[in-house]
C-alpha positions in Angstrom: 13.5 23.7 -1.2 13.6 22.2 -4.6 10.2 21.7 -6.5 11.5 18.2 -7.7 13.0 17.6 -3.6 9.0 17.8 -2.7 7.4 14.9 -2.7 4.1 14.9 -4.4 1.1 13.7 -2.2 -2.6 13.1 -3.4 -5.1 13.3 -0.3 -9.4 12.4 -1.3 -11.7 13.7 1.4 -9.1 16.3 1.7 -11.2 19.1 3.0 -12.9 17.8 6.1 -11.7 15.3 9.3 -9.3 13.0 9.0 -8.4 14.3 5.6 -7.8 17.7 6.7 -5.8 17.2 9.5 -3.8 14.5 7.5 -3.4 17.8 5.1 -2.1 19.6 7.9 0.1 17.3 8.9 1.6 17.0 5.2 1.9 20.6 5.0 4.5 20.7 7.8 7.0 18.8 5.9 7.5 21.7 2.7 5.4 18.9 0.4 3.4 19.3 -2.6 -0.3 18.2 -1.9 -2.8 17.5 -4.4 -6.7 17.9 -2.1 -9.7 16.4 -3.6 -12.8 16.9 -2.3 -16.3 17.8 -3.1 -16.6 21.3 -1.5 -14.6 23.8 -3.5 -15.1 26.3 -0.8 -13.3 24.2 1.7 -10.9 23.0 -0.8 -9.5 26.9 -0.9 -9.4 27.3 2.9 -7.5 23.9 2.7 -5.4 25.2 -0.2 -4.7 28.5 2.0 -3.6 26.4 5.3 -1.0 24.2 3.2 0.4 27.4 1.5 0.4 29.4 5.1 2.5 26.6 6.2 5.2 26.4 3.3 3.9 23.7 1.3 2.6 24.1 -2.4 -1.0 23.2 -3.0 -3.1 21.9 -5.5 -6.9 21.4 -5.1 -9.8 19.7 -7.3 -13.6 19.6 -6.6 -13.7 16.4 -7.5 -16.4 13.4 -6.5 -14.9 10.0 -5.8 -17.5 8.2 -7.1 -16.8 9.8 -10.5 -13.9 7.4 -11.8 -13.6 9.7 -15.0 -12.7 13.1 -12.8 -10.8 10.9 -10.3 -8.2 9.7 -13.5 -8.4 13.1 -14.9 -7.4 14.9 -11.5 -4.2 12.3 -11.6 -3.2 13.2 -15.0 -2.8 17.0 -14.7 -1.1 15.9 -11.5 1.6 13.6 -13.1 1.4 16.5 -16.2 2.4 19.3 -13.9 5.2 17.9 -11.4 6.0 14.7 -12.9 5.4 11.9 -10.5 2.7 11.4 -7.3 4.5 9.6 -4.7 2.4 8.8 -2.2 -1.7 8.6 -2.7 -4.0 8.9 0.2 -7.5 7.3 -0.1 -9.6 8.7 2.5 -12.9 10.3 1.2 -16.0 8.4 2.7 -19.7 9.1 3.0 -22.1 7.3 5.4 -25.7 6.6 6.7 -26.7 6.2 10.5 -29.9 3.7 10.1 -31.0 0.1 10.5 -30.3 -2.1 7.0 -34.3 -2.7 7.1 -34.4 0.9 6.7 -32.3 1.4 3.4 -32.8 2.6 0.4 -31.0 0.9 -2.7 -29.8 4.7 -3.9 -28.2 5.0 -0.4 -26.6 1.9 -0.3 -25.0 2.3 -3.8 -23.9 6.2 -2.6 -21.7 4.9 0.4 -20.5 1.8 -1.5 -19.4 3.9 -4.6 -17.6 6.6 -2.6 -16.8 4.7 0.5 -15.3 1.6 -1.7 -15.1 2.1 -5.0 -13.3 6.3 -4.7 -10.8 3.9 -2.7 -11.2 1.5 -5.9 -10.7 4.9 -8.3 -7.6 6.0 -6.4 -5.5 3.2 -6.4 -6.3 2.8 -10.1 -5.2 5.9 -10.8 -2.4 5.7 -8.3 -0.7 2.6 -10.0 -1.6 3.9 -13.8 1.4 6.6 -13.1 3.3 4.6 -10.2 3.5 1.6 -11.8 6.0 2.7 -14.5 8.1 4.0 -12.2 8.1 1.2 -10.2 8.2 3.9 -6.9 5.3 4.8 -4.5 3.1 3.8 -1.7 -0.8 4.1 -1.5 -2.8 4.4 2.1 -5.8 3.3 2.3 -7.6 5.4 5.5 -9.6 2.3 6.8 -11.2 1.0 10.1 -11.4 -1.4 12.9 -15.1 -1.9 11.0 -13.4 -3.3 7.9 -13.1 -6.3 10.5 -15.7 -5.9 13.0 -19.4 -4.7 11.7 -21.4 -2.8 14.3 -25.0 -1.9 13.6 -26.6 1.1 12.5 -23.6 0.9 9.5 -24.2 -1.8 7.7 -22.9 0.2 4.4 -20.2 1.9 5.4 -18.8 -1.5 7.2 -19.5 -3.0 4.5 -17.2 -0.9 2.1 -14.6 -0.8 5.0 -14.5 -4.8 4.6 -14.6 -4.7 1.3 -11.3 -2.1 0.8 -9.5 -4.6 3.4 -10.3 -7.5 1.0 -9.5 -5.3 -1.9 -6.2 -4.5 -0.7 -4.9 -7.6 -0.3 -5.4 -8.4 -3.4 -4.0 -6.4 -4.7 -0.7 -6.7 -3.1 -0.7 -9.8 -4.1 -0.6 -8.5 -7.6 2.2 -6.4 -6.7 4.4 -8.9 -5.3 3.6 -11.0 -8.0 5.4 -9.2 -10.5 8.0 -7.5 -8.2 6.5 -3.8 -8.6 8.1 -1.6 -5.3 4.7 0.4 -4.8 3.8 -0.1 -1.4 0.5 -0.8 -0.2 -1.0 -0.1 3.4 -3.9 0.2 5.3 -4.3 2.0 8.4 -6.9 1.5 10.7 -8.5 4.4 13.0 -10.8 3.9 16.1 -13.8 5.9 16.7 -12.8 10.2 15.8 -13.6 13.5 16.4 -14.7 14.8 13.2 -17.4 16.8 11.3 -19.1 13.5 10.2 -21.5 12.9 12.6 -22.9 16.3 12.6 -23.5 15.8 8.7 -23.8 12.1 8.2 -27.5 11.1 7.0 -29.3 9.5 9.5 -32.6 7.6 10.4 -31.6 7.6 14.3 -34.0 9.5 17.0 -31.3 11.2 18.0 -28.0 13.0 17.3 -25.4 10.3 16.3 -21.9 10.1 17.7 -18.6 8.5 17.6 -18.5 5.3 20.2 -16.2 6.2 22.5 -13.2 6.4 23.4 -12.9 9.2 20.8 -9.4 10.3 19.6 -8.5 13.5 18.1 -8.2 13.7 14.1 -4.2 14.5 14.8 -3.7 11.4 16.4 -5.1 9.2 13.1 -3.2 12.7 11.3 0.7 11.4 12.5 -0.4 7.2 12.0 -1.0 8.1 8.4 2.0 10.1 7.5 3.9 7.7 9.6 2.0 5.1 7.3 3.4 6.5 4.2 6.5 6.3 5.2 7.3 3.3 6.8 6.4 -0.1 5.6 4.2 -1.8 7.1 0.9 -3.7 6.6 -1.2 -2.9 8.3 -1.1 0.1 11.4 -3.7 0.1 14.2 -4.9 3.5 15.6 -5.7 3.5 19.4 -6.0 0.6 21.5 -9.9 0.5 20.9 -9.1 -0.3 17.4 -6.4 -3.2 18.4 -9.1 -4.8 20.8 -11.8 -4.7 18.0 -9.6 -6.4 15.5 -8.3 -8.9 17.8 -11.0 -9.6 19.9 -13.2 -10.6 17.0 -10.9 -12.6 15.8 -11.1 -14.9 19.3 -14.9 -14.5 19.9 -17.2 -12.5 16.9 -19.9 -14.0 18.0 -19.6 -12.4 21.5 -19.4 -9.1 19.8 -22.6 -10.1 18.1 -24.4 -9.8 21.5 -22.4 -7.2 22.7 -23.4 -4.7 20.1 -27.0 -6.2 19.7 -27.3 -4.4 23.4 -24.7 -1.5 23.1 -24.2 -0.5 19.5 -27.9 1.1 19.5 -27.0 3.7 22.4 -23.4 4.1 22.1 -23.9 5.5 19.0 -26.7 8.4 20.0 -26.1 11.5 22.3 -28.9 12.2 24.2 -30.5 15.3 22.5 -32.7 14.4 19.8 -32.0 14.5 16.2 -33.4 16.8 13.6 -35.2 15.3 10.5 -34.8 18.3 8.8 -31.0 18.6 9.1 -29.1 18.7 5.6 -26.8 15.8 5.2 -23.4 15.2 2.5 -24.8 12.0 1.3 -25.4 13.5 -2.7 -23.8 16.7 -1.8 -21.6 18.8 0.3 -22.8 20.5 3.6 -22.0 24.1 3.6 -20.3 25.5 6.4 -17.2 26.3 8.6 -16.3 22.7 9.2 -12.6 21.5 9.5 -11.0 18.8 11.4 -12.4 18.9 14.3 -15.8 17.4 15.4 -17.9 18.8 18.6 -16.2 16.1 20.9 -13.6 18.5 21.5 -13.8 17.9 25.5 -13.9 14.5 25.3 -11.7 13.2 22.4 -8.2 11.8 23.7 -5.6 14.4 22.6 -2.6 11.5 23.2 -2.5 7.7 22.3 0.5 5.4 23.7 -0.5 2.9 21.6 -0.3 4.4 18.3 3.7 5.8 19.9 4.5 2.1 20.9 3.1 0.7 17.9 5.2 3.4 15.7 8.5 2.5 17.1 8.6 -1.5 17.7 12.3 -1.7 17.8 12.6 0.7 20.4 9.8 -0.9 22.4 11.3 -4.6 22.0 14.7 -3.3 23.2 13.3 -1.5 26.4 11.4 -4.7 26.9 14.4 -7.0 26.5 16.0 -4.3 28.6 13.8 -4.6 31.6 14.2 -8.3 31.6 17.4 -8.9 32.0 17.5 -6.7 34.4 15.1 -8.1 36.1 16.1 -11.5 35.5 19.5 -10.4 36.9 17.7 -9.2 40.0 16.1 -12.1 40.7 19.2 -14.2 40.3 20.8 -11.9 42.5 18.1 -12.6 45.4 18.1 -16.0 45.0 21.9 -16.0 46.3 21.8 -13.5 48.8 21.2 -15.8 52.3 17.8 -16.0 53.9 19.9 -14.7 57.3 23.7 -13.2 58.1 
């Protein structure tokens, strides 16, 4: 395959969760991928999976947060293959721990990688898309950037803040006709390494509220994001019943989470103050996509399939009606008695 037949792909938080298996779905498709991420040690086991799989790779231990290395990592990009046609804003840090319990530092953290690395990455995505008038940029959001739960009060905040943000921002774009397209997909809760490196105040471990899907599932929404145009994309049904359901009654969800949010969000075993945590820095280890919810996380989600093919969906829908419309006439006329 053609270098210039590749596309070029720029994932953040490419190392870890969502952002590796979103690598690893990438790779399967003979693309070139561009991973940033914090953890250069990662980055090369991520570099050596895309390459194992056909694809070219490019990696850069870079920091979100740090708008300078963020630009730069774009410019050798556009300097080597020419282009970056599709940008992937995904890296995200977080803290498990009542707002009265937050620090100023910590907020700031979350909020400069969690919002503005998204903030960084479309700047740097439109400084070389822009005058090509070609490419589309995912944002990897939430069903928090519409529904806050407790215990996050950064991290939802930055979530709802990137949704806000994006709008915007499309509104630039259709303002002065630009064909960059901009989407936001939003996941449910995952299985990923977070929650066993996440800095957190909680008595015990944290966790994912369930149902918990599998980092392939939000994987195949995202590449599916990138290449089909639309909006917005909810992941899982969770995430569709979040979004909606505050829309019709937040203030239920209020009193909902005031009693659940606390527990669902703990496992039983008690939490080690001691632990490290990625909040300034990478956690060393042999993490990946996967999380430790392995035996619980949904593998399969008929949501995210009907949600990725409407047309079909409609037409087996208007399909079954008639038919059963024609059935129904059909009883209608047949006599009670013969």
């Amino acid at each position: 395959m053609r270098m210039q037949d590749r596309e070029v792909v720029v994932i953040t938080g490419a190392s870890a969760g969502v952002g590796r298996a979103t690598v690893r779905e990438f790779a399967k498709h003979k693309t070139i991928i561009c991973a940033l991420a914090r953890d250069e040690k990662r980055l090369k086991e991520t570099q050596d999976e895309i390459e194992g799989q056909g694809s070219i790779a490019r990696i850069f231990p870079v920091d979100v947060a740090d708008h300078e290395a963020v630009m730069a990592a774009a410019d050798k990009i556009v300097a080597e293959f020419g282009r970056i046609d599709i940008w992937i804003n995904n890296a995200m840090v977080s803290v498990f721990s009542p707002f009265h319990e937050m620090t100023p530092e910590e907020y700031r953290r979350v909020t400069d990688v969690t919002y503005h690395g998204f903030v960084y990455g479309t700047m740097a995505a439109l400084k070389h898309m822009r005058p090509r008038n070609q490419g589309t940029i995912v944002q990897v959001g939430s069903a928090l950037a519409y529904r806050g739960i407790p215990l996050q009060s950064a991290y939802c905040g930055a979530k709802h803040a990137i949704q806000g943000f994006t709008e915007s921002v499309r509104s630039e774009l259709y303002h002065d006709n630009v064909d960059i397209w901009l989407t936001m997909v939003q996941l449910p809760a995952v299985n990923t390494p977070q929650f066993e490196w996440t800095k957190s105040r909680l008595p015990r471990r944290s966790k994912p509220v369930p149902p918990i899907y599998q980092p392939e599932i939000a994987a195949r929404a995202i590449h599916w994001a990138a290449h089909n145009r639309r909006r917005e994309l909810n992941v899982g049904i969770t995430s569709s019943v979040v979004i909606f359901g505050n829309k019709w009654a937040p203030g239920l969800g209020d009193h909902y989470l005031a009693a659940q949010g606390y527990g669902s969000q703990q496992r039983d075993e008690p939490a080690d103050p001691n632990a490290p945590d990625n909040l300034w820095k990478p956690v060393p280890g042999n993490y990946a996509a996967h999380g430790v919810f392995d035996d619980i996380a949904i593998k399969r989600s008929p949501q995210v399939w009907m949600n990725t093919h409407r047309p079909l969906v409609a037409g087996l829908a208007a399909g079954a009606a008639v038919a059963a419309y024609a059935f129904l006439r059909k009883e209608r006329s047949r006599p009670l008695w013969s």
